[in-house]
N, CA, C and O atoms as a DFTB+ gen file, in Angstrom:
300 C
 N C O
     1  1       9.213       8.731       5.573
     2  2       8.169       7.902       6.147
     3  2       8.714       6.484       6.288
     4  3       9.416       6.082       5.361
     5  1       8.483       5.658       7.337
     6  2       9.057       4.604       7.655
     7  2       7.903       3.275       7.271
     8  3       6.747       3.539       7.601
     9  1       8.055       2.311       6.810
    10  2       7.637       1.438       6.076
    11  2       7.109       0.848       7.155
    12  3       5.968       0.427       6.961
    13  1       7.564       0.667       8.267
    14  2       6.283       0.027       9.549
    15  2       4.792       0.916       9.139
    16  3       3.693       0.507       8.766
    17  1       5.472       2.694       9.471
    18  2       4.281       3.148       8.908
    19  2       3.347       3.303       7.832
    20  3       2.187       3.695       7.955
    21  1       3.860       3.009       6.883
    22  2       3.288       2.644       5.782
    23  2       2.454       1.913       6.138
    24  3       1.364       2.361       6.495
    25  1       2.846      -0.030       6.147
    26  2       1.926      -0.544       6.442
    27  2       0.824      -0.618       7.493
    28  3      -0.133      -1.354       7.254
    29  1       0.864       0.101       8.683
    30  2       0.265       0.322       9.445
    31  2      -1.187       1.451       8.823
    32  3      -2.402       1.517       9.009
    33  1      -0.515       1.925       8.310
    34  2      -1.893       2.955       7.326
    35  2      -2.580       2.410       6.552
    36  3      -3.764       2.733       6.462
    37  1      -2.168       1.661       5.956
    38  2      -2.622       0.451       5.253
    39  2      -3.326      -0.301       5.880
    40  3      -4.482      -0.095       5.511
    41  1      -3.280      -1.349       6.904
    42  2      -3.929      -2.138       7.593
    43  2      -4.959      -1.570       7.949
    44  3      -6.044      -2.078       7.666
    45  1      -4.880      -0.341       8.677
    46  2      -5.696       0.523       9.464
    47  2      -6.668       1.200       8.193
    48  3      -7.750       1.572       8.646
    49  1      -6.543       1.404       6.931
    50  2      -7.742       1.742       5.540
    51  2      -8.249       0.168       5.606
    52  3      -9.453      -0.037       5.757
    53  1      -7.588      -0.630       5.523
    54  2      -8.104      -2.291       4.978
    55  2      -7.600      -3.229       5.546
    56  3      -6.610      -3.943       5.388
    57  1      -8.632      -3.115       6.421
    58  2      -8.521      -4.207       7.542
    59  2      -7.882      -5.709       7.215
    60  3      -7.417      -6.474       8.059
    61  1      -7.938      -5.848       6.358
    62  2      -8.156      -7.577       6.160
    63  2      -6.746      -7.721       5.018
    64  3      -6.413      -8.625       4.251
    65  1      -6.221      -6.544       5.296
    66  2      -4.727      -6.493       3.965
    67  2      -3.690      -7.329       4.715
    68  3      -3.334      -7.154       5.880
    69  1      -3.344      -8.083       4.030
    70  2      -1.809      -8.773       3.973
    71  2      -0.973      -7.661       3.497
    72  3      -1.390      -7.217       2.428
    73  1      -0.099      -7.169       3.876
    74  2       1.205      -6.098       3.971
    75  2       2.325      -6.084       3.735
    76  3       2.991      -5.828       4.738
    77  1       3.142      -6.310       2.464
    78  2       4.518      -6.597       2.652
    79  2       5.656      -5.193       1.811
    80  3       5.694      -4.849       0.630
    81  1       6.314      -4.764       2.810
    82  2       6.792      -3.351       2.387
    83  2       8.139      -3.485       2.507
    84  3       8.718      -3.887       3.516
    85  1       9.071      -2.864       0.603
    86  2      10.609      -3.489       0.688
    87  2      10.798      -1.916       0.314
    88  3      10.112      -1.169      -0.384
    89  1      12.156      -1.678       1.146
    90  2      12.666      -0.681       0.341
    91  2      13.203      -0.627      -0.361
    92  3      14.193      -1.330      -0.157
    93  1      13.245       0.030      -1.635
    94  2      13.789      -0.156      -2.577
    95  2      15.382       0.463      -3.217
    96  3      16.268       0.104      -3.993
    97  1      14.996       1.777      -2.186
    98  2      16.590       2.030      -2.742
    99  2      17.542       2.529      -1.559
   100  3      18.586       3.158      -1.725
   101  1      16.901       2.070      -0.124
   102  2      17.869       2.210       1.192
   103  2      17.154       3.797       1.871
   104  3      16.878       4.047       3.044
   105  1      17.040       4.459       0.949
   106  2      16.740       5.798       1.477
   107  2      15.774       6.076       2.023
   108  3      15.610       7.286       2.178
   109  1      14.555       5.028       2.636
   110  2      13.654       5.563       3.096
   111  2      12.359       6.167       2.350
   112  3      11.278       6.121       2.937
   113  1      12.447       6.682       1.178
   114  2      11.857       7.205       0.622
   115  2      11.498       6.673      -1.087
   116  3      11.123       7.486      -1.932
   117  1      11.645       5.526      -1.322
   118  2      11.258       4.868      -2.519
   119  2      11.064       3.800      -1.849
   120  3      11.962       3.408      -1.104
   121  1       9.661       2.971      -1.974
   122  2       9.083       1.445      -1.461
   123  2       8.331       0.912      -2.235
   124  3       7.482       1.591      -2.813
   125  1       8.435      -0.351      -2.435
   126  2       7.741      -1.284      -3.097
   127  2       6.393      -1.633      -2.017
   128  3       6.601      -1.324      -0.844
   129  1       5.191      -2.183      -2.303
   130  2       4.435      -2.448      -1.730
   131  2       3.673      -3.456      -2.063
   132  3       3.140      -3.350      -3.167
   133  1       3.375      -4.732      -1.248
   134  2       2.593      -5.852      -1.948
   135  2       1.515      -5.669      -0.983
   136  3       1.961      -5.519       0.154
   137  1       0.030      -5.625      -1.075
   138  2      -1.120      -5.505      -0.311
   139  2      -1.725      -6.444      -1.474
   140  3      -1.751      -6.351      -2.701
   141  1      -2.311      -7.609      -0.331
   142  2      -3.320      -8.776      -0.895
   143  2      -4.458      -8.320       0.557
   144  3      -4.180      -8.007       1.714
   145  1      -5.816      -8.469      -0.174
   146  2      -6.928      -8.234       0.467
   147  2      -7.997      -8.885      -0.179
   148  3      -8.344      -8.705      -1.346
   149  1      -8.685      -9.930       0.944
   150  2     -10.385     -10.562       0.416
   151  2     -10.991      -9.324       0.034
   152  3     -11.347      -9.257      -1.143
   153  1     -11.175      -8.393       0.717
   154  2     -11.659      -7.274       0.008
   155  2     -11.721      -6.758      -1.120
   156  3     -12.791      -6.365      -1.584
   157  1     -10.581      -6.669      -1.758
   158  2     -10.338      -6.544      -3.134
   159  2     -11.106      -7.364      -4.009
   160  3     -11.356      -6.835      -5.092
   161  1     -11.515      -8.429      -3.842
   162  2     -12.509      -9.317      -4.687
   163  2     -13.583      -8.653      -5.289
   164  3     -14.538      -8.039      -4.813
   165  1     -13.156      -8.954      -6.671
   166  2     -14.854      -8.118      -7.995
   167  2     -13.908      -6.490      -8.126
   168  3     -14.385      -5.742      -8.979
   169  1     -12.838      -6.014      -7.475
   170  2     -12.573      -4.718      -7.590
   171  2     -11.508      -4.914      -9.247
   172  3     -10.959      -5.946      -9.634
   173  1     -11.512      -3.559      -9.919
   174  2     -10.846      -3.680     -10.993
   175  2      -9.367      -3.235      -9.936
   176  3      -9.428      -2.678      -8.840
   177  1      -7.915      -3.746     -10.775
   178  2      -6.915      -2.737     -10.157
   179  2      -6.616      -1.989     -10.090
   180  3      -5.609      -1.822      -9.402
   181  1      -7.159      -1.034     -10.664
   182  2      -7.278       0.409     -10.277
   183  2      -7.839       1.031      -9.027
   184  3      -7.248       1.887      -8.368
   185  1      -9.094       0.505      -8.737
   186  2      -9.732       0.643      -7.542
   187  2      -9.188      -0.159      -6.698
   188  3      -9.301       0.380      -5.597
   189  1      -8.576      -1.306      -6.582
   190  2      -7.582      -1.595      -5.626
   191  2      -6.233      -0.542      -5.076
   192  3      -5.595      -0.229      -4.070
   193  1      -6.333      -0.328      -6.282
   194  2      -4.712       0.750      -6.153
   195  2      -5.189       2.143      -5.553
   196  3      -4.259       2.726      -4.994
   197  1      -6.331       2.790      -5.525
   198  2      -6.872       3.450      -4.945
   199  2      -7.858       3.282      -3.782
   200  3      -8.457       4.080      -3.061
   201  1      -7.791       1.696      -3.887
   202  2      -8.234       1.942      -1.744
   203  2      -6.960       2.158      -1.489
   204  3      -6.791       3.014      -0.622
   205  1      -6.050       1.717      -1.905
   206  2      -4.677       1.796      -1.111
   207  2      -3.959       3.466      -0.978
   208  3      -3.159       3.938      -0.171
   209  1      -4.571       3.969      -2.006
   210  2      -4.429       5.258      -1.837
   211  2      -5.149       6.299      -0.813
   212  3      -4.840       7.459      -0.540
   213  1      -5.937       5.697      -0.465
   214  2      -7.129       6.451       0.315
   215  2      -6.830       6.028       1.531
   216  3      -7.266       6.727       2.447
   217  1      -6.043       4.826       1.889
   218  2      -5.604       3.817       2.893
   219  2      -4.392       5.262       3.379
   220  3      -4.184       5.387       4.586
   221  1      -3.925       5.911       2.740
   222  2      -2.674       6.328       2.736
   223  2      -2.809       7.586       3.317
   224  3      -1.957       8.114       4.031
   225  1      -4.225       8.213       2.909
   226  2      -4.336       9.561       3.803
   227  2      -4.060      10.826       3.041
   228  3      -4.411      11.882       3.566
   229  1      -3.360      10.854       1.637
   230  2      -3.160      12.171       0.998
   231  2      -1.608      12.163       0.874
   232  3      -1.080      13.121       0.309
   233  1      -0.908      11.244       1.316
   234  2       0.917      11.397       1.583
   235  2       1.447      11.092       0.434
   236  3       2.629      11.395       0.273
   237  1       0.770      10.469      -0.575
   238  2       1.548      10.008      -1.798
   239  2       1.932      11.125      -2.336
   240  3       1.002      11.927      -2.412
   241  1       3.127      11.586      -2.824
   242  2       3.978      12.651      -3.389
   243  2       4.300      13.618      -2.794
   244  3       4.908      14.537      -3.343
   245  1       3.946      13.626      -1.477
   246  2       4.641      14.798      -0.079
   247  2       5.255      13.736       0.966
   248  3       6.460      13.483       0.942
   249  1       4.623      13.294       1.629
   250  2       5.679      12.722       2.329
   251  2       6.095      11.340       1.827
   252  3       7.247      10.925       1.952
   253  1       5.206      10.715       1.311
   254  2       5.459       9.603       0.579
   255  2       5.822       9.363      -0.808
   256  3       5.047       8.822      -1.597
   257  1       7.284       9.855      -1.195
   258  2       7.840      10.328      -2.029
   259  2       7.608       9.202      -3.496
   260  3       7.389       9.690      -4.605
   261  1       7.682       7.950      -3.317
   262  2       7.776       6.967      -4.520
   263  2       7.283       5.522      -3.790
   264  3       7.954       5.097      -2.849
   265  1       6.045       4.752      -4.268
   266  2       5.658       4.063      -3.694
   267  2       5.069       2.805      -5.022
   268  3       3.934       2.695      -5.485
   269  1       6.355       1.974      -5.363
   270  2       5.973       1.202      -6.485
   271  2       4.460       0.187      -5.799
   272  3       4.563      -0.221      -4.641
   273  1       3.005      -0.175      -6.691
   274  2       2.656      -0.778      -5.913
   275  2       2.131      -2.155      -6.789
   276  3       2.308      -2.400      -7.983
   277  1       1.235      -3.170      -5.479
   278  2       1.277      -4.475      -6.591
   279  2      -0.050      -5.014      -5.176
   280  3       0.009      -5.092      -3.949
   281  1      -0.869      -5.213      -5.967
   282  2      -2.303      -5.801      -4.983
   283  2      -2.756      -7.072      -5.788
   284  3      -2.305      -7.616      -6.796
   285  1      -3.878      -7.352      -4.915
   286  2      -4.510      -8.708      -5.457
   287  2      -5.097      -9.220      -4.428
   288  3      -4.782      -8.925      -3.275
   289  1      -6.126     -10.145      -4.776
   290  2      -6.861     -11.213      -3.693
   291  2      -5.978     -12.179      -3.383
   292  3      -5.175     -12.494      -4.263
   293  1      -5.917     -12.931      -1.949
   294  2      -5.466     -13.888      -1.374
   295  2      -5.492     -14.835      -2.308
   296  3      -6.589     -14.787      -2.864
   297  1      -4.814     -15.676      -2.754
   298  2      -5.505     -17.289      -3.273
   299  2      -5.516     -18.561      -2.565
   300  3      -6.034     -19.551      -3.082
């Protein structure tokens, strides 16, 4: 899965996400992920980490093999 697409799935669950996607080990298939969203405001990080999961469609551990992640509100 290609990290444009990533964030594009992302944007497209949460509209209002800031997106920043590194790969981590060249292969395509391990990514770091920074998603900041007003949305996220009052959410615990867990439920942040799971809009982002839901953002994602079901791919985490089939096609989206390793996806370190890291959210938060804008400041």
């Amino acid at each position: 899965m290609a990290a444009d697409e990533i964030a594009a799935l992302i944007r497209e669950g949460i509209p209002d996400a800031e997106v920043e996607i590194t790969d981590l080990a060249g292969d395509g298939d391990h990514y770091a992920a920074r998603v900041t969203a007003a949305s996220f405001a009052g959410m615990s990080r867990v439920k942040q980490h799971q809009a982002v999961y839901a953002a994602l469609g079901g791919r985490m551990g089939g096609v989206l093999h390793a996806l370190q992640l890291t959210t938060g509100v804008p400041k």
